[in-house]
MARKOLSE-714319 format. One record per residue (C-alpha): residue number from 1; x, y negated, z. Coordinates in steps of 0.05 Angstrom, whole numbers, plus 5000, padded with zeros to 4 digits. Example, Ala and Ser with C-alpha at 12.3 -4.5 7.8 and 13.67 -1.06 7.14 Angstrom:
// residues 2
<1 <5246 5090 5156>>
<2 <5273 5021 5143>>
// end
This chain:
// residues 73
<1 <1692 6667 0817>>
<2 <1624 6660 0777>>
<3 <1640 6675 0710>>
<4 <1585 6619 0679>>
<5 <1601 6581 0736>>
<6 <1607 6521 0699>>
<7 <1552 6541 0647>>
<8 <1507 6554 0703>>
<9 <1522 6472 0733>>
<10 <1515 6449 0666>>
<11 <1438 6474 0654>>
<12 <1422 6452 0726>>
<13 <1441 6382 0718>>
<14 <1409 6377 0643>>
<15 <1347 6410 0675>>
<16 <1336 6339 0711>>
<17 <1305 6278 0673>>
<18 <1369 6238 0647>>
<19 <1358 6184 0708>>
<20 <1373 6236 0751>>
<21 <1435 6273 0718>>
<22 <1489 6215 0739>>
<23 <1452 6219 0813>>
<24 <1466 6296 0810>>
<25 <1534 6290 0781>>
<26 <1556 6241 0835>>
<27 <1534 6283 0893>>
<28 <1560 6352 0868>>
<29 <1625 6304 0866>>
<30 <1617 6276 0940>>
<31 <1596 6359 0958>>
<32 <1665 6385 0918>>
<33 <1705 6329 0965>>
<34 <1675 6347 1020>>
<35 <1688 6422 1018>>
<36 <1762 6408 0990>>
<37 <1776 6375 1059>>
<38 <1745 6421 1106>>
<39 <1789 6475 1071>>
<40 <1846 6432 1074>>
<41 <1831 6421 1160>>
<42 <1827 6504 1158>>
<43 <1885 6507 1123>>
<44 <1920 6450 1176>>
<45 <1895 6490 1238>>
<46 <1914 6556 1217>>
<47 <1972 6540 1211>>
<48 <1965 6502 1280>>
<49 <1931 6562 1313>>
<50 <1993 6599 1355>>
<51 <2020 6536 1382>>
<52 <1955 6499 1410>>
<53 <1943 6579 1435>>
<54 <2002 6581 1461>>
<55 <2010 6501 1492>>
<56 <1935 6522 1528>>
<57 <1961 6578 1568>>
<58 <2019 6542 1579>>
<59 <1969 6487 1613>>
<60 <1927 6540 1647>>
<61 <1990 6568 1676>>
<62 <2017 6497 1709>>
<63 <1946 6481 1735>>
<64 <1944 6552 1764>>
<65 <2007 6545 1793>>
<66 <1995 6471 1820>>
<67 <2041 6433 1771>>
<68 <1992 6395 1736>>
<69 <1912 6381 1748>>
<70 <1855 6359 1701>>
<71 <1850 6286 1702>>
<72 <1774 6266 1689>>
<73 <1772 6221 1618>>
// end
């Protein structure tokens, strides 16, 4: 990680006229929440991966062998 990382927000955020800084503040918040769930959905289908890999073929095996057919939505 960026050494001055948080140095480096810091001077971006006083860069702006005060009005601005809270605005800035509150959307670097709603960006950090934003990125902290779609790491935690990686996360959830990595460890998801094998299984819906697996449970597909498993499906493309039964409709190949007339067990089961797609059923329009």
């Amino acid at each position: 990680m960026h050494e001055n990382l948080t140095e480096t927000i810091a001077k971006m955020v006083q860069s702006l006229p005060q009005n601005l800084q809270l605005v800035a503040l509150e959307e670097f918040k709603r960006i950090i929440e934003e990125k902290r769930d779609e790491a935690k959905w990686d996360q959830l289908f990595e460890r998801t991966r094998e299984r819906l890999v697996a449970k597909a073929k498993e499906v493309k095996r039964e409709i190949k062998a007339g067990k089961t057919s797609l059923t329009p939505l």
